[in-house]
N, C-alpha and C positions, 0 to 999 in steps of 0.2 A: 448230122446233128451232134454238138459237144452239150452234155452239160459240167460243169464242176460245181465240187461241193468247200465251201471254202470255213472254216469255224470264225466264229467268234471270239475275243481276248478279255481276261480276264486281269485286271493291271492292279499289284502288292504295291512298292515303293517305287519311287523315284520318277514318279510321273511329272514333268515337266523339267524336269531335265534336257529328255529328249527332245527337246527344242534344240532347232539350230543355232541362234542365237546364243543361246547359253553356252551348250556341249563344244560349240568351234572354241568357245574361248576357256571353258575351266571345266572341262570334258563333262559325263554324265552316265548313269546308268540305270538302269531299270529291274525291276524282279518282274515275272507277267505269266502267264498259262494259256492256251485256248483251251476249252473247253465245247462238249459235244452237244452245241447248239451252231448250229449252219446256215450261210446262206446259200441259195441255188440261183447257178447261173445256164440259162440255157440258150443256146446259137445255134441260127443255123440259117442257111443263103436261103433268101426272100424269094419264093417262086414267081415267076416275072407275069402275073398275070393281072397287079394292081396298076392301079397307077402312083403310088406312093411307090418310094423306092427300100424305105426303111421303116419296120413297124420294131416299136418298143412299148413292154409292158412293163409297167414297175407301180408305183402306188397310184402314179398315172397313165394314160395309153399317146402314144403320140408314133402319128404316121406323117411322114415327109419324106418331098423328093431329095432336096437340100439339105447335105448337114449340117450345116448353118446356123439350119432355122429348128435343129433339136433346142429342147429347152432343157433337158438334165445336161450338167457340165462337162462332170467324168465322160458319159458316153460319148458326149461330143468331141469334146477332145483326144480320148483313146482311139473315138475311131480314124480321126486324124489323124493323131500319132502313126498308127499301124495300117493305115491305108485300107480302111474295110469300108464297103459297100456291098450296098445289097444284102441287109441281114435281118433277121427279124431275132432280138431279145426278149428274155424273159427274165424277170428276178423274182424269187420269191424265197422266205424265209421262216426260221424258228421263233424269232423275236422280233419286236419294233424295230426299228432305224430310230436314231438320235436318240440312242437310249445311254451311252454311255461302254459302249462294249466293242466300241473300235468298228461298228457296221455297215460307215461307208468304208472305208479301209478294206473291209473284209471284200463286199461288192466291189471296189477298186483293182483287188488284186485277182478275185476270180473271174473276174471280165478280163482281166487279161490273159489271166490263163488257159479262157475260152476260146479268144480272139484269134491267139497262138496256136491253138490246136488248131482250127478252123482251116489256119493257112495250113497245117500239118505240118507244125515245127513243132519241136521241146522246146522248153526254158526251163533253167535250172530255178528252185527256189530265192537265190540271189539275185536273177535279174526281175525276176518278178516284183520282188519287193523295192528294187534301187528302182525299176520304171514305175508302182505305182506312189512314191516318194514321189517322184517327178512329175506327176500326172497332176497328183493332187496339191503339192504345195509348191509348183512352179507352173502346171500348164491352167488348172483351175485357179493358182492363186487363194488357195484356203489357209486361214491359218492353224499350227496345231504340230504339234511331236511327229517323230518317226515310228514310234515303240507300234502302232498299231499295226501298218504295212507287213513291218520285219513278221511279230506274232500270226499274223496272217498267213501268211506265208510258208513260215519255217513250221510250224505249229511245236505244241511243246510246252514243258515248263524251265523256264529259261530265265539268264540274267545277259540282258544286253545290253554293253557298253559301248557309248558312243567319244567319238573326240573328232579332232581337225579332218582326218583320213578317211573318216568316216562311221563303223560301227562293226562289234563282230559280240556272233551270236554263242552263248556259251552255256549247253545242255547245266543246270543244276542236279548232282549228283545224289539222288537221296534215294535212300531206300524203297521198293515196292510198298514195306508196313507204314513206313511213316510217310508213305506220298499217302497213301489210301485213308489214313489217321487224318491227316489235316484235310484232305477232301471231305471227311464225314464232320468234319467239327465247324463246316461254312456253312452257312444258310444265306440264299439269293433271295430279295424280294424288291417286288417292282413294285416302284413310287406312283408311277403312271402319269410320271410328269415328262416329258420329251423337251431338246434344243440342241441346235450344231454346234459340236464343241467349238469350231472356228467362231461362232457369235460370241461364247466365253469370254475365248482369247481378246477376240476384238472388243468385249463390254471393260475387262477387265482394263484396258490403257487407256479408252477414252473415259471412262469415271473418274480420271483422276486430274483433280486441277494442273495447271500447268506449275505454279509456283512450290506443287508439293510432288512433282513427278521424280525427281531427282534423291531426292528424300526416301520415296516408296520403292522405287528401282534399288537402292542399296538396301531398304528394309527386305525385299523380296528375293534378292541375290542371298542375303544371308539364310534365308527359310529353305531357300531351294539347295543351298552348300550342305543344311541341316539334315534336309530329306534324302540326301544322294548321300549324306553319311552312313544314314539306316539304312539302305541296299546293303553294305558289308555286314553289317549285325546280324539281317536280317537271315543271309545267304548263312555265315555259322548257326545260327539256329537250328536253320533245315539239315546241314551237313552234319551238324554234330550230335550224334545217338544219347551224347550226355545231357545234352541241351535239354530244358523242359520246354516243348513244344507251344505248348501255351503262351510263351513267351512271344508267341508269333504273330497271337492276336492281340497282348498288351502292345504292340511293337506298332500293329497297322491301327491301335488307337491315338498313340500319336503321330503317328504317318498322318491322319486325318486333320489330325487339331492345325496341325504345321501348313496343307494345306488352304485351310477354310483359312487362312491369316494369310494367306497371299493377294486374297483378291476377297472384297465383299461378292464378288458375280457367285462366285464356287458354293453356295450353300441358300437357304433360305430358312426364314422360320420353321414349315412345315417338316421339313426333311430333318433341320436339328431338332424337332419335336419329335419326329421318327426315333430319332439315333439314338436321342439321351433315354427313351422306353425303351430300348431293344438294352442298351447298358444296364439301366436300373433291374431289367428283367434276369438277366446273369449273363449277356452277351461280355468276355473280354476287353474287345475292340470292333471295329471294322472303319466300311469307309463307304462313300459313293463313290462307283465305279463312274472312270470318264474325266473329261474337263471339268464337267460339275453342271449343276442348275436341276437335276435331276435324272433319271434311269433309274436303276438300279443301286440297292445298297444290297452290301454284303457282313454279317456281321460273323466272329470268330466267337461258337460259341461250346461248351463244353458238353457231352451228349447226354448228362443228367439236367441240364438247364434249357437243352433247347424245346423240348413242347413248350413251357410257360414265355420264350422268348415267338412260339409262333403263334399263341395265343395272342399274344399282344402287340403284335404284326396280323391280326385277322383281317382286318379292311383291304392289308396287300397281297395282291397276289404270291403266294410262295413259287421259287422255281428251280426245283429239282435237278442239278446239274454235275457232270464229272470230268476231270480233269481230261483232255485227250491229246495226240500228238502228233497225227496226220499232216498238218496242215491242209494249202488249197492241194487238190488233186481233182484230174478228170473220171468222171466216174460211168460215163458215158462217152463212148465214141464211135462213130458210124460218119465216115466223111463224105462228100456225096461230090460227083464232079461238077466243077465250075468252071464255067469261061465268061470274062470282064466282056459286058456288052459293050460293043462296039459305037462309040459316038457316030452318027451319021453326020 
């Protein structure tokens, strides 16, 4: 039996960057953290005593002989990918799925990290992340950035920058007091609204007429040149001791604004009725974590302002979280011997 434990990501600026799209042609970068909210993957070879050859538990149960005829994507195709049969999965977790916090991604890459064990190989965190990129935005065909895979993966607070070649991940340098400063000055609270970021991506192109798509593609290019400007601002803030930290939340209020102007999908009444109480209330900044439509928002706020800012966030759930740097890792392993049953 493998299980891993893989975090969740927590994404500052430059979120859609990390699109391929964009990054191959006028590169892109990102600021992002995991933080120690996880999800758990557990494996292990299907005792041969069903007649199903494959049982998977996740928000739904599904036993089959044929992989084929799995109905979750990822698993079906991972376990193509990597040639596995006869397994029985388990996923479960700290938080929702489609919440905005990279948690297929997360599930993507510690299925595979399971997988790998199982057969009793390592994989270094790099190819973890370059195969669940592949899994997910070429073998399932979803749309959406890479920034979630890498964070998953690498774990950490990080700035990762992408271009033609591809991406490389590069630890953010800051102090123990001022990492732990800006972790006490965020407050997480759940909207309780859920969607796949890849519906986003996909609502965001098709809402747009055709005669005005050309028009909006250059209005968007320039929002996203603007946003992946703030990653450098953003990264001196944190580096620099001189820097007033608070600067960090005025920063990721208009990281926000810049976003919600890319696409009407990214926000809604509700959630801008959230954001602009959390502001009025002494919140700096903040944003919703994710493609958008809902999860999680996060706001940057001072630690004499935030009771009255969670007062008036009472309807949402608040959620108590810290920054970590693990990434995926096997946390269990007990291998048990297999031999591929024999076609007759």
């Amino acid at each position: 039996m493998i299980i891993t434990k893989t975090p969740f990501r927590m994404s500052f600026f430059g979120g859609g960057t990390d699109v391929e799209e964009y990054f191959k042609e006028y590169g892109g970068s990102v600021i992002s953290t995991s933080i120690d909210k996880y999800c758990y993957v557990n494996v292990r070879h299907l005792p041969r005593f069903f007649e199903y050859e494959t049982e998977l538990a996740y928000s739904k149960m599904e036993r089959v002989t044929d992989i084929d005829d799995i109905q979750h994507p990822a698993i079906r195709e991972a376990m193509k990918m990597l040639d596995m049969k006869e397994i029985r999965l388990t996923y479960e977790a700290d938080l929702p799925a489609r919440s905005g916090l990279g948690t297929s991604s997360s599930f993507a890459v510690g299925m595979l990290n399971a997988f790998y064990a199982l057969k009793g190989k390592y994989v270094d965190k790099k190819r973890l992340s370059d195969e669940a990129i592949y899994l997910e935005r070429v073998l399932c065909d979803e749309k959406g950035g890479w920034q979630d895979q890498i964070a998953a993966a690498f774990g950490g607070f990080n700035r990762i920058d992408f271009d033609a070649q591809g991406y490389e991940v590069r630890p953010i340098i800051i102090s123990p007091e001022r990492k732990k400063a800006l972790s006490d000055n965020l407050l997480m609270f759940f909207t309780g609204f859920t969607r796949f970021s890849s519906d986003i991506y996909k609502a965001s192109e098709a809402d747009i007429p055709e005669s005005q798509r050309e028009k909006k593609k250059q209005e968007k290019l320039e929002l996203l040149h603007r946003m992946k400007s703030l990653v450098d601002e953003a990264e001196q803030i944190l580096v620099d001791k001189e820097r007033d930290l608070d600067d960090f939340g005025r920063l990721l209020d208009l990281t926000w604004k810049l976003k919600k102007a890319t696409s009407s999908n990214i926000s809604t009444d509700a959630i801008n009725n959230l954001y602009e109480r959390g502001i009025k209330e002494g919140a700096l900044g903040g944003k919703l974590l994710g493609a958008g439509g809902g999860g999680f928002l996060v706001f940057y706020v001072q630690k004499e302002k935030q009771e009255q800012v969670r007062k008036a966030m009472k309807d949402l759930m608040y959620i108590p979280f810290e920054f970590e740097d693990g990434g995926t890792r096997v946390i269990h392993y007990s291998p048990e011997p297999y031999e591929l049953k024999v076609e007759e």
